[in-house]
N, C-alpha and C positions, 0 to 999 in steps of 0.2 A: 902288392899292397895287401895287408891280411886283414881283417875283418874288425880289428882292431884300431886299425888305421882310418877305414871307412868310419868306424864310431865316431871318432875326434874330430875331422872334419863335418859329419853331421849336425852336430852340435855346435861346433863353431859357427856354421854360417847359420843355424838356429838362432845363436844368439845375436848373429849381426842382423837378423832377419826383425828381432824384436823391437833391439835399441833405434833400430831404420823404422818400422812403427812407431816405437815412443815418440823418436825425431819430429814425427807428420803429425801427430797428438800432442805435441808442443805448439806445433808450428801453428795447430787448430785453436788449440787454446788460447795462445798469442793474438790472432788475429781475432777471436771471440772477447779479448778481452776491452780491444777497440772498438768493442759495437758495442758492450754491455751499457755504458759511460756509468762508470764508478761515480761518486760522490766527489771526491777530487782527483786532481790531474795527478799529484805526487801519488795517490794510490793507486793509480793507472800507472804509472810508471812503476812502481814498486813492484806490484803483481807483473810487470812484463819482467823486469829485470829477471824477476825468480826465476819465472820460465827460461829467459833465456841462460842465468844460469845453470838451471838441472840439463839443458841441452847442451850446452857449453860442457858438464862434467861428462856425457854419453858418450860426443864426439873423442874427445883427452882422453877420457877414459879407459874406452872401446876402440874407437878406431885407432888412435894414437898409442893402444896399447900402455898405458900408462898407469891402469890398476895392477898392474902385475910387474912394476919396477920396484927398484928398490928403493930404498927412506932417502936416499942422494937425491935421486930426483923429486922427490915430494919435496925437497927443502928448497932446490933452486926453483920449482916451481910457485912453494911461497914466498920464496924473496921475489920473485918476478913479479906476483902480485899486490905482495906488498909496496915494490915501489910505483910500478904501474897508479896505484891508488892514491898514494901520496903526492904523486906529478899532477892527476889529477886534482887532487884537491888545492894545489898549486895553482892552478891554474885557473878554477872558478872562485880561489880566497880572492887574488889578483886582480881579478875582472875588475875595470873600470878606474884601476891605479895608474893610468900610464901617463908620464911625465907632459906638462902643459907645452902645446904646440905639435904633440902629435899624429900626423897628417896618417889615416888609414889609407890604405892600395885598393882602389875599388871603390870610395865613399865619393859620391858628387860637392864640387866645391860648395855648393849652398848648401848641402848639408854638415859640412864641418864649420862653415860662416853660420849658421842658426844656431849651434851646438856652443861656437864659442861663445856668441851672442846671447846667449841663457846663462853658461857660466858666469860670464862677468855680470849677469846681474845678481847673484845670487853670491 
């Protein structure tokens, strides 16, 4: 191994050394952002999302080696998220549309009998 060799590996676990800090400095901030109590919930949520998106890029990024592919993979990784997103928002548009009569896996009968029992007055 020549001297040259030893440089690149230095450096690389340098950098894994960092983004593994950034990680715990996210991970701090996250958890700091729970105690702070922002003004509202959605802004508490928001600021966590972010965090965990800039961790989310570190991981992909770095560990995943995925700053250093090529434009392919940048594309199916944006359709991945793109439809990811859209399933989502499928799915909280939805909420609360499900066809009359029913019955959830898990909900106690008095509670699906009070539930129907308020729809029909209304």
């Amino acid at each position: 191994m020549s001297g040259h060799d030893h440089h690149d590996i230095k450096a690389s676990v340098r950098r894994y050394v960092l983004v593994f800090v950034a990680l715990i400095v996210g991970t701090v901030l996250t958890v700091g952002a729970y105690y702070i109590h922002l003004p509202s919930v959605a802004l508490t949520v928001a600021v966590a999302m972010f965090i965990a998106s800039v961790k989310a890029f570190l991981v992909a990024g770095f560990f995943m080696h995925l700053i250093s592919e090529k434009k392919m993979i940048y594309g199916i990784l944006a359709s991945t998220a793109f439809f990811f997103t859209g399933l989502m928002y499928l799915t909280v548009w939805a909420h609360g549309q499900a066809p009359p009569g029913t019955v959830y896996l898990g909900a106690s009968p008095a509670a699906s009998q009070s539930e129907a029992a308020h729809k029909a007055q209304h």
